[in-house]
C-alpha positions in Angstrom: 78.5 111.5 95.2 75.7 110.9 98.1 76.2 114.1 99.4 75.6 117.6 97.1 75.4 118.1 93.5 77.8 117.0 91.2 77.4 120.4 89.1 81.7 120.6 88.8 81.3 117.3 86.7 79.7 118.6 83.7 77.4 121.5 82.6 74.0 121.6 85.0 72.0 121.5 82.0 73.0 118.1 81.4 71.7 116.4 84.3 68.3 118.0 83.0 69.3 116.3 79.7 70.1 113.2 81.3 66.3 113.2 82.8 64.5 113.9 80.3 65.9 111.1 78.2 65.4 108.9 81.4 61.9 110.3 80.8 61.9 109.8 77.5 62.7 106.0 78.0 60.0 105.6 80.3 57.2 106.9 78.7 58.1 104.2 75.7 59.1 101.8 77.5 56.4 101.0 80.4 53.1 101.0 78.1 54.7 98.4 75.4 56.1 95.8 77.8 53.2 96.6 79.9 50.6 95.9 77.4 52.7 93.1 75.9 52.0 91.4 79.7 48.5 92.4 79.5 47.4 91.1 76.5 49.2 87.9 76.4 47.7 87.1 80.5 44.2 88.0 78.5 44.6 86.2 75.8 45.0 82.4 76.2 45.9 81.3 73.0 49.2 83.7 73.4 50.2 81.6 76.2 52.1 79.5 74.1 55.1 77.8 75.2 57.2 79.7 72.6 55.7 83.0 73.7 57.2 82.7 77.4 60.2 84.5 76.5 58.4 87.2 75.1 57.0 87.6 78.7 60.5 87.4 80.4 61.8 89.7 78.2 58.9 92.3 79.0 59.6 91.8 82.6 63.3 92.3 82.2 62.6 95.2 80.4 60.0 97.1 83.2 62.9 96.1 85.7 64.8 98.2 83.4 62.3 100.7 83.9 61.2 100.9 87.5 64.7 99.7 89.0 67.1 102.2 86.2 65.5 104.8 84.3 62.9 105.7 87.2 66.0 106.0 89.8 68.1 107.6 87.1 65.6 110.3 86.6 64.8 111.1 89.9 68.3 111.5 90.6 69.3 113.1 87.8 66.5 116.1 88.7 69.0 116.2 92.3 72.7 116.3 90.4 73.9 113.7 92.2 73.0 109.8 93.7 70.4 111.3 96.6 69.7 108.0 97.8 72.7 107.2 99.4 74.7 103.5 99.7 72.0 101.2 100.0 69.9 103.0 97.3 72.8 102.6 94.8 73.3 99.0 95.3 69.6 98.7 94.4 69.9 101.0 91.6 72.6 99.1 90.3 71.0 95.4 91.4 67.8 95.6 89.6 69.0 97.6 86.5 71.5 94.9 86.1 69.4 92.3 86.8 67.1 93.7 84.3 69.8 93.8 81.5 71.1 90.3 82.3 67.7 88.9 82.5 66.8 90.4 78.8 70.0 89.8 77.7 69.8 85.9 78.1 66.0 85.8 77.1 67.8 86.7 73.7 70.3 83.7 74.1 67.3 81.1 74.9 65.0 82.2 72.2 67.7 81.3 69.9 68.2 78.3 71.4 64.9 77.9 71.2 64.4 78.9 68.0 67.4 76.1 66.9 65.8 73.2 68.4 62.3 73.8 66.8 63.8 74.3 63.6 66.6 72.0 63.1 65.9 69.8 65.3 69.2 68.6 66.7 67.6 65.9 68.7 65.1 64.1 67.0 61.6 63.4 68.1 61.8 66.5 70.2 58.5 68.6 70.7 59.3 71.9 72.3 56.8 72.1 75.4 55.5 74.2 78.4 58.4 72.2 80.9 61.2 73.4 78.4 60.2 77.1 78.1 60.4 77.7 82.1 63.3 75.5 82.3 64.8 78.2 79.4 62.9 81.5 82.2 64.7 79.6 85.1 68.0 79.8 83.4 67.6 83.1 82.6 67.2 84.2 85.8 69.7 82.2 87.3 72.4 83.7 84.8 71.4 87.1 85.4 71.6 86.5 89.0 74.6 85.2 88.8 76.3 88.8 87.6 74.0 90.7 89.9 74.5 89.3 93.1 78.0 88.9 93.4 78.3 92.5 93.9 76.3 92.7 96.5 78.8 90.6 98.8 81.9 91.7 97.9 82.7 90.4 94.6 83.5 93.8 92.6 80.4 96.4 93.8 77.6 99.3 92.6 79.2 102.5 93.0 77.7 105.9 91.0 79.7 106.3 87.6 79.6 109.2 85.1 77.5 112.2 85.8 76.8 110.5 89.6 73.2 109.7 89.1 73.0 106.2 88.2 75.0 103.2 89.7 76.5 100.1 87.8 79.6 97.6 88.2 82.9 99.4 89.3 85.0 99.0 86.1 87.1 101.8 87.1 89.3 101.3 90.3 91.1 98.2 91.7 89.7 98.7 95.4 91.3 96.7 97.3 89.0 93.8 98.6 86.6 94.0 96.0 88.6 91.9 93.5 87.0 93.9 90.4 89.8 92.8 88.0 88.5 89.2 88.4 84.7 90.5 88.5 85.2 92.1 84.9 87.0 89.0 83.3 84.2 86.8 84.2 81.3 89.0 83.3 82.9 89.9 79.5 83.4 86.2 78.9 80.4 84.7 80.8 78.0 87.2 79.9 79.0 88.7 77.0 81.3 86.5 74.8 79.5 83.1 75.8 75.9 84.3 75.1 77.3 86.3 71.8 78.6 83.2 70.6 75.1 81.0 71.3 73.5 83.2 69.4 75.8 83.3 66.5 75.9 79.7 66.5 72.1 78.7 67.0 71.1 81.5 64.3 73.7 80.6 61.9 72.4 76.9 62.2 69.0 78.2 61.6 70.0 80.2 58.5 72.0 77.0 57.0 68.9 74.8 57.8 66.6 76.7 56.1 68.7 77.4 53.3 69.0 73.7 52.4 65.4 72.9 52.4 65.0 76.3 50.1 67.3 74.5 47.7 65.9 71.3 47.8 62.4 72.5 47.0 63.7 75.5 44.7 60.0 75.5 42.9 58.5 76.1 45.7 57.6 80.1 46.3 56.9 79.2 49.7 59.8 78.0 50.9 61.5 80.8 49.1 59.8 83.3 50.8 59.9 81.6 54.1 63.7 81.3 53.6 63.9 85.1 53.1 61.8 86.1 56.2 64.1 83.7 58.4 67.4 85.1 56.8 65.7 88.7 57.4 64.6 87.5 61.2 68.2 86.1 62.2 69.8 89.5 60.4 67.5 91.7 63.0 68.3 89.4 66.0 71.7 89.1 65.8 72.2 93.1 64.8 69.3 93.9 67.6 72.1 91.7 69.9 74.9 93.7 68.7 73.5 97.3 69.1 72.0 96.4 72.8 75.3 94.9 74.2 78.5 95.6 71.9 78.5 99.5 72.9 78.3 98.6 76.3 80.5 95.6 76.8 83.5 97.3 74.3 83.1 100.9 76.9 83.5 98.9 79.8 86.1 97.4 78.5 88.3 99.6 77.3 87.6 101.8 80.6 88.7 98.9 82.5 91.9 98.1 80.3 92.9 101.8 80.8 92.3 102.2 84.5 94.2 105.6 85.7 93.3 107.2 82.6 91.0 110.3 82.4 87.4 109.4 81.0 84.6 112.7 81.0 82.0 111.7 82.8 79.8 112.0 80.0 81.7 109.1 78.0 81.1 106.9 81.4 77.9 107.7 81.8 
């Protein structure tokens, strides 16, 4: 896969397809989490404590950028992973890193958002100590699925169409121990954060669904309750779209090792 082009996989036109959605991605993607950055470093009264994860998450996401669909581009327009071992362990470092970090952004603003509104601990005033503690944690926990491959636990190698690099799912190497790699990622980043988020937004919902009914004059409190119940129904679907596809393909690819997958499904 480091070598020539990997035009036997699938149709060359593809790989031009494959780049021009990379493309695609990157022309959307840079100028709103870029601007997002901008605007809030401008701006001082953005710099709110709540609004930190709004910054992480815009830095996860040109990770995303620069790290996976710039790479994934480029080596798309090749046919194959031209930048050899070391550049697919980067490949597949930062754009994981990227994912993980955006992925658990979503978990602490809900956890966030669960202590400001119900207030499971009383006398508690959300502050500018608690929102890094909540970016340290995020990074921490995506670092915590990036590096391992890196030193042996599971590792990057090109999957699909060969132009991009992510977690092998697909063999049982020895020495790599990527059965145990893939256990601990779907629980521990995947089900665990999944069900943080269910449970802090489905607090949220209940919370503000008793003070609707205790103030059931109020139009207010009516209308706020619908544009929380409409917020917690776009997180928690937003959640779903970003990370079910993904977690239930690796999944089922690494549940059926020795089975034949195109390399369009994989990629």
């Amino acid at each position: 896969p480091y070598e020539y082009p990997q035009y036997y996989l699938v149709n060359p036109a593809a790989y031009a397809v494959l780049g021009a959605y990379m493309f695609l991605l990157i022309i959307l993607g840079f100028p709103i989490n870029f601007l997002t950055l901008y605007v809030t470093i401008e701006h001082k009264k953005l710099r709110t404590p709540l609004n930190y994860i709004l910054l992480n998450l815009a830095v996860a996401n040109l990770f995303m950028v620069f790290g996976g669909f710039t790479t994934t581009m480029y080596t798309s327009m090749h046919g194959y992973f031209v930048l050899g071992r070391l550049g697919c362990n980067l490949e597949g470092f930062f754009a994981t890193l990227g994912g993980e970090i955006a992925l658990w952004s979503l978990v602490v603003l809900a956890v966030e958002r669960w202590m400001v509104v119900c207030k499971p601990i009383s006398n508690f005033r959300f502050g500018e100590n608690h929102a890094i503690m909540g970016l340290a944690f995020t990074w921490f926990a995506a670092s915590a699925c990036a590096v391992p491959p890196l030193f042996g636990w599971s590792r990057y190698i090109p999957e699909g169409m060969q132009c991009s690099c992510g977690i092998d799912y697909y063999t049982r190497a020895e020495g790599f121990n990527n059965e145990s790699f893939v256990i601990y990622m779907f629980t521990c980043h995947f089900c665990t954060p999944l069900t943080v988020v269910f449970f802090c937004y489905g607090r949220l919902l209940c919370a503000v669904k008793e003070a609707a009914a205790a103030q059931q004059e109020s139009e207010t409190t009516q209308r706020a309750e619908r544009e929380v119940t409409r917020m917690v129904v776009i997180m928690v679907i937003a959640f779903l779209v970003c990370w079910l596809p993904y977690a239930s393909v690796a999944w089922y690819i690494f549940t059926h090792q020795g089975s034949e997958f195109g390399p369009l499904f994989m990629t």
